[in-house]
C-alpha positions as CSV (number, residue, x, y, z in Angstrom):
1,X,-10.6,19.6,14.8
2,X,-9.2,20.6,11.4
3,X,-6.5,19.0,8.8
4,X,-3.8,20.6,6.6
5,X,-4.2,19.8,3.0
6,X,-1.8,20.2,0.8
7,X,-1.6,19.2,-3.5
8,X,1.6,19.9,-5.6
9,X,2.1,18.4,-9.4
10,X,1.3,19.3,-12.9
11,X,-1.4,21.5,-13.6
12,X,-4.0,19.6,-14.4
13,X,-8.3,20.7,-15.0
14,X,-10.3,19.8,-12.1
15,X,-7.4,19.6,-9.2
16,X,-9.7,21.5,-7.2
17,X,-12.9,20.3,-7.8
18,X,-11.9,16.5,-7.1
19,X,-9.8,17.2,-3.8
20,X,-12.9,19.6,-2.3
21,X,-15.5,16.8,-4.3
22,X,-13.6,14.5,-2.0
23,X,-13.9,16.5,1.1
24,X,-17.7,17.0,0.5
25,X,-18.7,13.7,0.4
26,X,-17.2,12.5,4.1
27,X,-18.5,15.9,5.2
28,X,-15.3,17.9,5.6
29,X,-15.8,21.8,5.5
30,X,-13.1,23.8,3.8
31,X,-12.4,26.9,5.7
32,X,-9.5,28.3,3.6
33,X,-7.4,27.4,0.2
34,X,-4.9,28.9,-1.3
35,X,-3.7,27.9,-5.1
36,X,-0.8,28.6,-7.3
37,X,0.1,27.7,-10.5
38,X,4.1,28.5,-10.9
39,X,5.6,27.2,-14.6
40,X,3.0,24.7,-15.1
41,X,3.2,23.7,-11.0
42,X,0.1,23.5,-9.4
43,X,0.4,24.1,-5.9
44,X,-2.6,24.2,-3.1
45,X,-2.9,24.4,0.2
46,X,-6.3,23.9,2.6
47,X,-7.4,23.9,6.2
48,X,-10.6,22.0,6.3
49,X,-12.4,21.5,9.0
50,X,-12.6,17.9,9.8
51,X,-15.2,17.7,13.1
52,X,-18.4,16.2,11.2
53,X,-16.3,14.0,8.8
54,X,-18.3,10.9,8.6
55,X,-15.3,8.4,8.2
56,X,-12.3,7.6,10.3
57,X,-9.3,10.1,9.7
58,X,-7.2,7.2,8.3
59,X,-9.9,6.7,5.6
60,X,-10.4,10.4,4.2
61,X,-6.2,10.1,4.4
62,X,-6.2,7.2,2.4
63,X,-9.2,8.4,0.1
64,X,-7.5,11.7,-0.7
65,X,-4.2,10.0,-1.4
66,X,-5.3,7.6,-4.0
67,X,-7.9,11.1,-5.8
68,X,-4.1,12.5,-5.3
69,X,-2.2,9.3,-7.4
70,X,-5.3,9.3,-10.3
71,X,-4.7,12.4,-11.3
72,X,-0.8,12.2,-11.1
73,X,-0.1,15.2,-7.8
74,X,0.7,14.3,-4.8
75,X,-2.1,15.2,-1.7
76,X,-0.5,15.1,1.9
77,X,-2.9,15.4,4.9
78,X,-1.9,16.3,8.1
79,X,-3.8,16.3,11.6
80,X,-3.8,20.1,12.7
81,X,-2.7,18.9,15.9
82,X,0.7,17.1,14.2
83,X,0.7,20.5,11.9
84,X,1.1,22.5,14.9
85,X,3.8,20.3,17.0
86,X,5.9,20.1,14.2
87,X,6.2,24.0,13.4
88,X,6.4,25.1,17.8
89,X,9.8,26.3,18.7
């Protein structure tokens, strides 16, 4: 199973660190990120890998979200599963 993770606000030191810092800790692998900075934007998104997370889905949702709200960006994480219905034609 794997999530969609994505960040945008103001560039800030550490974005990074504290979102994958995050993931560590429950035991979520990230397999890829991509990262942008556009005109003081920051802009990332992950797939993370989210079979040997240690918590319920809801909870490393919720945990990320409020990491997201501390350091003033916004974090959305989406199921892969929810990721993939949305986008199929």
């Amino acid at each position: 199973m794997n999530a969609v993770i994505t960040v945008l606000g103001k560039d800030n030191v550490g974005i990074l660190a504290k979102v994958s810092g995050e993931c560590a800790a429950v035991g979520v692998n990230i397999i890829e990120v991509t990262q942008s900075v556009l005109q003081g934007m920051f802009a990332m998104i992950m797939f993370a890998d989210i079979t040997k997370c240690s918590v319920p889905f809801s909870q490393f949702v919720d945990s990320l979200t409020a990491e997201g709200e501390k350091m003033g960006v916004k974090v959305h994480v989406m199921h892969e599963d929810i990721f993939n219905a949305m986008h199929k034609i």
